[in-house]
N, C-alpha and C positions, 0 to 999 in steps of 0.2 A: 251452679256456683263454680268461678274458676278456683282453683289452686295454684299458686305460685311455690314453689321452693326454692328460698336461698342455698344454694349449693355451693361450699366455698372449696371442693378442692373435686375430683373425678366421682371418686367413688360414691361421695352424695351425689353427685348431677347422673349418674348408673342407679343409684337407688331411689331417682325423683321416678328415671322413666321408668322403674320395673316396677316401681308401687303404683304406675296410673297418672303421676301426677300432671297438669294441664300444662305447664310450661316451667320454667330454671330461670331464677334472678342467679348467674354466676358472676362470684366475687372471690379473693381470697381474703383471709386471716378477719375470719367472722369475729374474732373475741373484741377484736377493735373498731370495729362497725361494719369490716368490709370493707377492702381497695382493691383498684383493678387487680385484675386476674394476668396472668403471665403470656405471651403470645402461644406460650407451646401448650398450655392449660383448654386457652379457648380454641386454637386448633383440633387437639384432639377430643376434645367434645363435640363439635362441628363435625367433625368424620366418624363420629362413632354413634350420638344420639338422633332420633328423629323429632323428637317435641321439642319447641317454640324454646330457642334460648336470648335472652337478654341478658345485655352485659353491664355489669355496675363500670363508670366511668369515674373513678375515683383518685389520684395520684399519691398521695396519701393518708395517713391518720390525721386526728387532730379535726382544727377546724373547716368552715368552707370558703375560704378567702384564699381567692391562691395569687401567686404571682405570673408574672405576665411568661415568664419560663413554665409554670405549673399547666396555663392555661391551653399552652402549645402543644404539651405532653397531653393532654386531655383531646385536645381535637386531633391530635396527629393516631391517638389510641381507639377515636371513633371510625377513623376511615379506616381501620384495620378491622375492625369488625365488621365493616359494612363489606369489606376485600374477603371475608372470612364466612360469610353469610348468614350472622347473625339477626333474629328477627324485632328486636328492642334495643334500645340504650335507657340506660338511668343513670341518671347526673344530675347536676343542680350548681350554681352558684352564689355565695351569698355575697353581702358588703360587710365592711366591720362593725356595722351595730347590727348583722345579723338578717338584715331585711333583704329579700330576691334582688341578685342583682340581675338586672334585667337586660341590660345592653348582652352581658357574657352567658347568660342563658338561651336569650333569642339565640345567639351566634349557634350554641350547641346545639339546639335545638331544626333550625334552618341547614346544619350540617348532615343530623342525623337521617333528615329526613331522605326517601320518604319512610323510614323506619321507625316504628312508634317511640312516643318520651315520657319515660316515667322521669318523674322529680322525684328523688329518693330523700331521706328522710331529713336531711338537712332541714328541710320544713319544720321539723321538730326544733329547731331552735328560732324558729323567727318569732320575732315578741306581737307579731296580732295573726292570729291563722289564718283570719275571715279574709284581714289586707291582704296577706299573702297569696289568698285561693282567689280572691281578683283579680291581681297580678297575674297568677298561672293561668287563669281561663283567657286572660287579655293575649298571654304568648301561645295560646292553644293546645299546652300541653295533654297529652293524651290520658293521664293517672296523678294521681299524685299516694305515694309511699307514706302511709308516717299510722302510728302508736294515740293521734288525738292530744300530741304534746304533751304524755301520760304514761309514767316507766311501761306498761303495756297497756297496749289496747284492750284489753276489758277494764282498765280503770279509764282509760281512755275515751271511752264510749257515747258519754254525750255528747262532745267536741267532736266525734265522727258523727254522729248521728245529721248533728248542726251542718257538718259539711259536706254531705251526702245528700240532707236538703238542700242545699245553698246552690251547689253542683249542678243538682238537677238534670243530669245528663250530658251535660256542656264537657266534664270530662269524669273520668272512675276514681274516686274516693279505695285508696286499698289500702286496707285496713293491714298493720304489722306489726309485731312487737308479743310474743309471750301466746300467742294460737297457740292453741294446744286441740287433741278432741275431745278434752270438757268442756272447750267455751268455745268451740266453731258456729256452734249453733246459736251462739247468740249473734253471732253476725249474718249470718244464712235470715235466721227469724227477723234483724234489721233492715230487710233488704238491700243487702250489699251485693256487688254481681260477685266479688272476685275477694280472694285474701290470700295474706302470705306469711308464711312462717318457715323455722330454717327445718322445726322438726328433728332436733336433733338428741343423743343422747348420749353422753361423754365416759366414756368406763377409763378409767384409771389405766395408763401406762407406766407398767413396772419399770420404769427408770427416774431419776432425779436428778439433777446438776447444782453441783455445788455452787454456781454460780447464775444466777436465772439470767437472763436474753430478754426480762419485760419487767414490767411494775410488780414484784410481787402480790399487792394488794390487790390487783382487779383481774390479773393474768392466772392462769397456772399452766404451766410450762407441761404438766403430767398429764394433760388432758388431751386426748384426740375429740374433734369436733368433725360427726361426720353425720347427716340424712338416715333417718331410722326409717324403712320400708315400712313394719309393722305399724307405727305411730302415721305415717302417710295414708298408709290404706286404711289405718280408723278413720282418718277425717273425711278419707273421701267417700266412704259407705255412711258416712255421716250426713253428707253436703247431696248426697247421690239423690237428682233426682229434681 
């Protein structure tokens, strides 16, 4: 079984490879789902790690409808990783009721190539998965990212299971959302090849601002978010094998 970790800033994508891990979804500013990474981020990860980095292609928060300025910034961000040698993109675009838009996906997609395409988890919001995983097998994408439409993947589970049959090989169902190494092994025992989680674990920084920089309510400003080694090499002596 592969491993993926989302690694949103150096020092997790250092702690994916010294735990083992199989490959790095890099992205920054995890608390908000992950937007692309900064050129000098995925540079010096590129010069510094040896395992398999993909890069999330995100511009920013919020929804997946971008405008036709977002969309440039998207494809102008994929020929920088390909210039960079990067081995994945993850992207995705939707329409305003949510469903794959396909013209501006093909497009990302036909860009990225020949470097593989995760659909990252935007899937999660289109209103029929089944439609949706037609759709992406029709554009040949290489994975598709998503939780089973289900605040995590182990609630998630039937909806993957479903789409993992469905898939049938045609592309990789990768399972995300709340992995941990109590519930890996229910995806290993589902036959799933590959999953990803950020693996993270957030210890309290001694500072505060009187003024937050985010939503109080879903944010917290006093948290570092960074790849926990220990928590990596359980799953992977978990999966070993």
């Amino acid at each position: 079984m592969t491993l993926e970790i989302c690694a949103s800033n150096y020092q997790s994508a250092v702690n994916a490879q010294n735990a083992g891990a199989h490959r790095i979804e890099l992205c920054s500013e995890l608390a908000v789902g992950g937007v692309t990474p900064s050129y000098g981020l995925i540079k010096q990860v590129m010069e510094n790690l040896r395992i398999p980095v993909f890069v999330l292609i995100r511009p920013r928060s919020g929804n997946f409808t971008y405008s036709d300025t977002e969309f440039e910034i998207m494809k102008q961000d994929i020929k920088i990783c390909k210039e960079l040698g990067c081995k994945g993109i993850v992207s995705g675009v939707l329409n305003q009721d949510n469903t794959i838009n396909i013209d501006r996906t093909q497009e990302l997609i036909e860009l990225s190539r020949p470097l593989p395409f995760t659909f990252h988890r935007a899937f999660d919001r289109t209103p029929n998965p089944f439609d949706a995983l037609n759709t992406l097998m029709k554009l040949k994408v290489d994975r598709i990212l998503t939780s089973g439409q289900a605040i995590s993947a182990e609630k998630g589970i039937l909806i993957l299971n479903q789409l993992h049959q469905l898939a049938d090989g045609a592309l990789t169902i990768l399972p995300g959302s709340g992995i941990n190494p109590k519930n890996i092994l229910i995806f290993k025992g589902a036959g799933f090849k590959e999953a990803h989680c950020s693996a993270v674990l957030s210890p309290e920084i001694q500072t505060k601002s009187a003024i937050p920089l985010n939503t109080p309510k879903f944010l917290n400003e006093g948290k570092e978010m960074a790849s926990n080694q220990e928590v990596i090499e359980a799953m992977l002596q978990l999966i070993k094998g």
